[in-house]
C-alpha positions as CSV (number, residue, x, y, z in Angstrom):
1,X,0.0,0.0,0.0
2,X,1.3,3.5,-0.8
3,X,1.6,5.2,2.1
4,X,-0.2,9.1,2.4
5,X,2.1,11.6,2.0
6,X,2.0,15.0,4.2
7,X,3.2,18.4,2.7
8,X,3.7,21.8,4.6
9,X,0.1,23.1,3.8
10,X,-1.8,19.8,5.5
11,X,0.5,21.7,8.7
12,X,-0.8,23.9,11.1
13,X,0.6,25.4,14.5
14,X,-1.7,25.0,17.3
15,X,0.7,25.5,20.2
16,X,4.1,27.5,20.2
17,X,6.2,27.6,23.2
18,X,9.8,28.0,24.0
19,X,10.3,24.0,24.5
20,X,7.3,22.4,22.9
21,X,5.4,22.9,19.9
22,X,2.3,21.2,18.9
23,X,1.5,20.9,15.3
24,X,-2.1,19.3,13.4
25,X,-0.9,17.2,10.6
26,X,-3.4,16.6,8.0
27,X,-2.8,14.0,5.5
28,X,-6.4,15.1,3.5
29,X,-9.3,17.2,4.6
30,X,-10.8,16.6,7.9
31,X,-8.3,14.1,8.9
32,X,-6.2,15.7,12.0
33,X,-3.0,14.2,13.5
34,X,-1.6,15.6,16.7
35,X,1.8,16.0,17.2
36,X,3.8,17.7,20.4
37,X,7.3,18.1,19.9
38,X,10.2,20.0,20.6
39,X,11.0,20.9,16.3
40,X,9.9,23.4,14.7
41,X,7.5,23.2,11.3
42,X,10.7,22.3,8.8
43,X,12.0,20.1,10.9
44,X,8.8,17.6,11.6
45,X,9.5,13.9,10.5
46,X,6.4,14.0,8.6
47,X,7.5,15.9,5.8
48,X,11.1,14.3,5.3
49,X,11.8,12.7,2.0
50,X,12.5,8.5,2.2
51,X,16.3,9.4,2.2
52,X,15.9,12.2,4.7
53,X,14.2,10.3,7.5
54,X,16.9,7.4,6.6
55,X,19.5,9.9,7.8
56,X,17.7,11.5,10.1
57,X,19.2,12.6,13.8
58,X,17.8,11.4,16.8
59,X,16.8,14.3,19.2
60,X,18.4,12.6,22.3
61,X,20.7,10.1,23.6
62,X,19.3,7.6,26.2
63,X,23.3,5.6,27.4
64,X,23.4,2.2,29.2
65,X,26.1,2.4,31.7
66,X,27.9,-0.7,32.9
67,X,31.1,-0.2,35.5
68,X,33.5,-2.8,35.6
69,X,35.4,-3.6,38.7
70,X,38.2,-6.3,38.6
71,X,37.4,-9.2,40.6
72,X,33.7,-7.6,40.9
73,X,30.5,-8.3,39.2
74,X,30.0,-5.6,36.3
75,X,27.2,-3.3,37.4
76,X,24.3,-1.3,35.2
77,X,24.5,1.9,36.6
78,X,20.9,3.6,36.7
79,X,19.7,6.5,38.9
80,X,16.6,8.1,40.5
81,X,15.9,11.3,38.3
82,X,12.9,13.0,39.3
83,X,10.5,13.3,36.1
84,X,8.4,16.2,36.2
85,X,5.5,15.0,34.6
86,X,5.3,11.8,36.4
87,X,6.0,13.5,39.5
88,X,8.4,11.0,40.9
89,X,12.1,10.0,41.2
90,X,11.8,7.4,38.7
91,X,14.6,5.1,37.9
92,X,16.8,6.1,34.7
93,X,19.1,5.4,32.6
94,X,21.5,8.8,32.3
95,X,19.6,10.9,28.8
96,X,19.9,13.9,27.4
97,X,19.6,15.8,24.2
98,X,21.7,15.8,21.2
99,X,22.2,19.3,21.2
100,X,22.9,21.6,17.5
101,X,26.5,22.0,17.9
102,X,26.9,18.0,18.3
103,X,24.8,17.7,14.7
104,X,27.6,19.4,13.3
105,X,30.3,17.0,14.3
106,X,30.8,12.9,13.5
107,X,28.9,10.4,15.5
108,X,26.8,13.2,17.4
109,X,24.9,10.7,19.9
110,X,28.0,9.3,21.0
111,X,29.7,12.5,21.8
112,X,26.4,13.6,23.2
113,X,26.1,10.4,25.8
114,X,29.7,10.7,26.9
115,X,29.1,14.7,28.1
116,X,25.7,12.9,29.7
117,X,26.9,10.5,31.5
118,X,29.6,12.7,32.9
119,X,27.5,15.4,33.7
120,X,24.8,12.6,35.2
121,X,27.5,10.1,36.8
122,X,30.5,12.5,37.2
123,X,32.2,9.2,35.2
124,X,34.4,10.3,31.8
125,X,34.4,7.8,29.3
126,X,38.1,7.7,28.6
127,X,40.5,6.3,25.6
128,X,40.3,2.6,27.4
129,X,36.7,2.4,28.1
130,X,34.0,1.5,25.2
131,X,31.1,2.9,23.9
132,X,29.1,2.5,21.0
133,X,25.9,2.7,19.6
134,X,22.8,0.2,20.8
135,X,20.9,1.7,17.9
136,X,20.9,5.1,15.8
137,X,17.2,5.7,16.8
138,X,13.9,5.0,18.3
139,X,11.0,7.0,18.3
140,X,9.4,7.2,21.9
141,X,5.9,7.4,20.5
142,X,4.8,7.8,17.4
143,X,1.4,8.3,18.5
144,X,1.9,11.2,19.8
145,X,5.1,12.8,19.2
146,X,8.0,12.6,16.4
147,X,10.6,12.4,19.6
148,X,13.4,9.9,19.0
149,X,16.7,8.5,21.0
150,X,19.5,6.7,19.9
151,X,20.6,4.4,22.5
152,X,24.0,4.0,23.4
153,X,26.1,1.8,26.0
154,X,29.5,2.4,27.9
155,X,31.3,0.1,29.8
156,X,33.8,2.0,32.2
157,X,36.2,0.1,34.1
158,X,37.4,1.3,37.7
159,X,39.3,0.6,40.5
160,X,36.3,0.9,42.9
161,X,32.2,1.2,42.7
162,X,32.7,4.9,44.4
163,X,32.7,7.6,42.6
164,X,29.8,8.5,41.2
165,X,28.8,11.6,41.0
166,X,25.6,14.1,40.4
167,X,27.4,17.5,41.2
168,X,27.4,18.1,37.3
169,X,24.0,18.1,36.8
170,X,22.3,21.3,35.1
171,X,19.5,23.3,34.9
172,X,16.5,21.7,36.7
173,X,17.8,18.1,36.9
174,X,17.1,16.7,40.3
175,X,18.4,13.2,41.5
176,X,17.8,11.1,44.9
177,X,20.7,8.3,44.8
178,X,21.5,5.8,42.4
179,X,21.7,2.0,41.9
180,X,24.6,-0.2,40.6
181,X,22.7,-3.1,39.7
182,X,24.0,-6.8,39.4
183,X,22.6,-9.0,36.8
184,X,20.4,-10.7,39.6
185,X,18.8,-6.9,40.7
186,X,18.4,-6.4,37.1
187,X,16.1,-9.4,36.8
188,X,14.3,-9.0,40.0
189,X,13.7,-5.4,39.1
190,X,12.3,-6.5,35.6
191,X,10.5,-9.5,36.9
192,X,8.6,-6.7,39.2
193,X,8.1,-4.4,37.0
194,X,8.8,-1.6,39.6
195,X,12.0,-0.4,41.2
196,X,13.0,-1.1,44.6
197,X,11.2,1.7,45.8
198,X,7.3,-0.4,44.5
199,X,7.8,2.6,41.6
200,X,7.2,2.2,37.7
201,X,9.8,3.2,35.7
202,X,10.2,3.8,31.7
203,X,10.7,1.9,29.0
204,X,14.2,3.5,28.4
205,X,15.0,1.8,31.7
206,X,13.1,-1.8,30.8
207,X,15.7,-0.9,27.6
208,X,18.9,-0.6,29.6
209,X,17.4,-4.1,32.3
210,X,16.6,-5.6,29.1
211,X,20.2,-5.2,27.3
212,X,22.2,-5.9,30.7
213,X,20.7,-8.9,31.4
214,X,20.6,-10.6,27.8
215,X,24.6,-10.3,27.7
216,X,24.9,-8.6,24.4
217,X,26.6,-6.0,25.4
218,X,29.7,-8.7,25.9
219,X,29.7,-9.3,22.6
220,X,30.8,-5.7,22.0
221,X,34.4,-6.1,22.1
């Protein structure tokens, strides 16, 4: 089936604000798509060409963080970010937006989860670590929105599990402690469906449980 295609006059602004926008995308007459995003008009998903949306940048980085101690148990790093429209310190993987000077450069989601992570963990990712891309992007949901993260992991080795650290954070980033998860807490944290705390969590973090516990990340060599 062909699919319908959108052009700039099926578009209309309903909502402009300095972080969100929300556009009506009409596909034909009296047909109406909602879509909230941060982009602006020329930069909605729903108008880029085959090849455009096959190159397309994700607008964030979502990083699975694993710390390697020797002699230890490697460890998925996740921490309790308070999400503002949830209204709770939910657990998290560290995230953060790819931002327009990082668009410019090569591989912009990794070099945009290494200045997460440090800014969320106080942890560099340095010359002997690893990091790499999970996958180049995901849309969060296309139901609603045209958001999308790539998903990268790190594996950091150290001498100890000390040293993490929020000071870095920026802006109106809150955080309540952190967990350093063994593959057993990973299970018993996806087999609950909550975090230790009886909370829900998102799917970014079911992501990160997920990709720990399977073991492909050892593959990544």
């Amino acid at each position: 089936m062909e699919k319908p295609r959108l052009t700039m006059d099926g578009v209309e602004q309903l909502l402009t604000t300095r972080f969100l926008n929300v556009f009506d995308l009409q596909y034909e007459p009296g047909k109406h798509y909602y879509n909230a995003t941060r982009g602006k008009a020329e930069d909605l998903v729903a108008l880029k060409s085959d090849d455009e949306f096959q190159a397309m940048t994700p607008d964030a980085v979502s990083c699975f963080v694993i710390v390697e101690v020797r002699g230890e148990e490697p460890r998925l790093l996740l921490s309790y970010e308070f999400r503002y429209p949830a209204g709770q310190f939910l657990l998290s993987p560290p995230a953060g937006l790819i931002d327009p000077e990082d668009r410019e450069k090569e591989e912009p989601a990794l070099l945009a989860a290494k200045r997460e992570i440090f800014e969320e963990t106080g942890l560099p990712v340095r010359d002997t670590d690893r990091i790499w891309l999970v996958n180049p992007l995901l849309f969060s949901s296309p139901g609603m929105t045209d958001e999308s993260n790539a998903l990268a992991c790190a594996v950091i080795s150290m001498d100890s599990f000390d040293g993490v650290d929020r000071s870095g954070a920026v802006g109106t980033e809150l955080f309540s402690g952190y967990e350093l998860c063994t593959e057993e807490d990973a299970r018993r944290i996806l087999r609950a469906g909550r975090d230790a705390n009886g909370r829900f969590y998102s799917v970014y973090t079911w992501c990160a449980l997920m990709y720990f516990v399977s073991g492909m990340w050892k593959e990544h060599t």
